[in-house]
N, C-alpha and C positions, 0 to 999 in steps of 0.2 A: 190157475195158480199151482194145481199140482204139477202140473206140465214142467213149469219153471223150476221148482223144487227138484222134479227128477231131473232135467236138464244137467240142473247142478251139480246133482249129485251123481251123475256120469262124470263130469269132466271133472270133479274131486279126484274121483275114483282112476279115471284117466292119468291125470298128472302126479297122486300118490305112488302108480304103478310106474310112471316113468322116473321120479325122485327115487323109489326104491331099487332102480335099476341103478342108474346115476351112484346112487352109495356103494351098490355092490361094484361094481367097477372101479370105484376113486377104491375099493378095500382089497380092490383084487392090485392094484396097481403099488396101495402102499405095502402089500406083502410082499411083492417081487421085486419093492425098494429095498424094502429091510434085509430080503434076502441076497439081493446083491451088493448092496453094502458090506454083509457079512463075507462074500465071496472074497471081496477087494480088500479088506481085512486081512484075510489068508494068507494074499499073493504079494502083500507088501512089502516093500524088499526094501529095508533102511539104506537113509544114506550115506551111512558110513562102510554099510555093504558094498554097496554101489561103487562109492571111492577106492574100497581095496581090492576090488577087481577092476577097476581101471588100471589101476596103478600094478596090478599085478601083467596084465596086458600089456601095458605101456615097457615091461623089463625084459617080456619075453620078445616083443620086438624088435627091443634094443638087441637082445642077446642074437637073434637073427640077423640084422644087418652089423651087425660090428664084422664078423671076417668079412663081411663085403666088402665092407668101407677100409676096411684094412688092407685089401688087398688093392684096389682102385687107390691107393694112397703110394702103394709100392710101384702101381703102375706107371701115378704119373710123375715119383720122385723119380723112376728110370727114366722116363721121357724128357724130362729137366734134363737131367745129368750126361745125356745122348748127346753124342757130335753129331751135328745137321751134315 
């Protein structure tokens, strides 16, 4: 009978130690949630940020191809206007 008793009381002892391992782990995992959470927090860049630098982009493009296109317009109103 004692036999069984300590048996038991190994494998208590056994699986207590692996539950207590098991905790510290799921605590190690919920802090470097929390912490990256808070990182992602930081780095969050609204969307109305977001929109006004598209659109800030979007003008400075345009402002880049327009003598392009202005000029490719003159080229091909001359080529229209050419005797073949």
């Amino acid at each position: 009978m004692e036999i069984i008793i300590a048996v038991v009381g190994l494998i208590a002892s056994g699986v207590g130690f692996y539950v207590k391992q098991l905790y510290k782990k799921i605590s190690d995992i919920d802090t470097k949630l929390q912490k990256h959470l808070v990182e992602d927090a930081e780095k969050y860049v609204p969307r109305s940020e977001l929109q006004e630098f598209a659109n800030r982009i979007r003008l400075d493009v345009q402002a880049m191809v327009s003598p392009i296109n202005d000029k490719l317009q003159s080229i091909e109103e001359y080529l229209r206007e050419r005797k073949s």
